[in-house]
C-alpha positions as CSV (number, residue, x, y, z in Angstrom):
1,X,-97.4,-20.3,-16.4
2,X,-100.0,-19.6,-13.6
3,X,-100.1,-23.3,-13.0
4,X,-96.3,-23.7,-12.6
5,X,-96.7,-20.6,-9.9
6,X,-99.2,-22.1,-7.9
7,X,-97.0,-25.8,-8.1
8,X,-94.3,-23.5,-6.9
9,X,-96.0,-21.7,-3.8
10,X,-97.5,-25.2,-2.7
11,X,-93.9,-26.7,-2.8
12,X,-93.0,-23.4,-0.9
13,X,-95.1,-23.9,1.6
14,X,-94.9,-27.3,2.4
15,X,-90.8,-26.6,2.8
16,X,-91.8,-24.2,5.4
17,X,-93.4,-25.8,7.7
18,X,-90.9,-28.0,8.4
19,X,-88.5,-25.2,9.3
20,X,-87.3,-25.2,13.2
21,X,-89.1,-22.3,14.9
22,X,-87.2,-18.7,15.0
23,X,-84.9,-18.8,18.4
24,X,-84.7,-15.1,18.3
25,X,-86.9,-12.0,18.1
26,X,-85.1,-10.7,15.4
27,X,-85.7,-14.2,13.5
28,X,-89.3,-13.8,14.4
29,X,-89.8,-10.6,12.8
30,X,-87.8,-11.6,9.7
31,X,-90.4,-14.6,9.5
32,X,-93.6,-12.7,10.2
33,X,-92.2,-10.1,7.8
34,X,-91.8,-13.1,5.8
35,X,-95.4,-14.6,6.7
36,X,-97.3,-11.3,5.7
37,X,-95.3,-10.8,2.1
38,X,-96.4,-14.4,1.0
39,X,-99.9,-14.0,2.3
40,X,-100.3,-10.5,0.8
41,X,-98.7,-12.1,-2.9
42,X,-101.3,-14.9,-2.4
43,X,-103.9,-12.1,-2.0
44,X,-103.0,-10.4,-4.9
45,X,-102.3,-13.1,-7.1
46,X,-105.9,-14.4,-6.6
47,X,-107.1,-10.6,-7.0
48,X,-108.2,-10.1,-2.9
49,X,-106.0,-7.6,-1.9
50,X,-108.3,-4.5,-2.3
51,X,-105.3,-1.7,-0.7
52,X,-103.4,-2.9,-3.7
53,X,-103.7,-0.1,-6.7
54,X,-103.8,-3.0,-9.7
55,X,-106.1,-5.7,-9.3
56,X,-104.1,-8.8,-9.5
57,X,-100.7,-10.4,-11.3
58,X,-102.6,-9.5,-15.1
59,X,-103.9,-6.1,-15.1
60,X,-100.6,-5.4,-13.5
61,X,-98.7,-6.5,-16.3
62,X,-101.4,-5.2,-19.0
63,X,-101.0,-1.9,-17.5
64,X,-97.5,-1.8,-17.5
65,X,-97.4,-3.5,-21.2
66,X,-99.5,-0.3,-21.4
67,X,-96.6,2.6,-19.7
68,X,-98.1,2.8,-16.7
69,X,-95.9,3.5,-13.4
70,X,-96.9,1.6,-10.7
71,X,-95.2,-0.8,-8.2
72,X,-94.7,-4.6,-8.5
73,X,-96.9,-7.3,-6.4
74,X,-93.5,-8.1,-4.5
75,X,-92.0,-4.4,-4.2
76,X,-95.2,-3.7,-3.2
77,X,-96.3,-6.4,-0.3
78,X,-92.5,-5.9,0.5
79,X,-93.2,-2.7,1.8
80,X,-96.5,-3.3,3.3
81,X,-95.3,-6.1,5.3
82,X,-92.1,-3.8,6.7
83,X,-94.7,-1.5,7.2
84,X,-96.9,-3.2,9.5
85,X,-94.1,-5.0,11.4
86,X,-92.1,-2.5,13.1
């Protein structure tokens, strides 16, 4: 499973880079917005995201196999990334 994720972010990236650049600001916001959540789900994924409160992709799903409340890797660099880019 973790190997068919990492397959799939390659592929991801190599789409987009060959993307036209945005024209607009709004477009550029989208894709820095954009930028930030994929680097901050690489971050976690490989467990460097330290403001993250799990530690990676597994302890996030062992602690929720376990009840706990937390939020997902994407809701979570979702938010972060609107955060930052205002």
């Amino acid at each position: 499973m973790k190997h068919i994720l990492v397959v799939l972010l390659l592929l991801y990236g190599c789409t987009t880079t060959t993307r036209e650049p945005p024209s607009t600001f709004q477009e550029l916001k989208k894709e820095t917005i954009r930028s930030l959540e994929n680097n901050c789900l690489l971050d976690i994924f490989w467990g460097r995201n330290l403001s993250y409160p799990f530690t990676d992709f597994r302890t996030y799903h062992f602690l929720r196999d376990l009840g706990a409340i937390g939020p997902s890797p994407t809701e979570w660099c979702r938010t972060y990334a609107r955060e930052r880019i205002v």
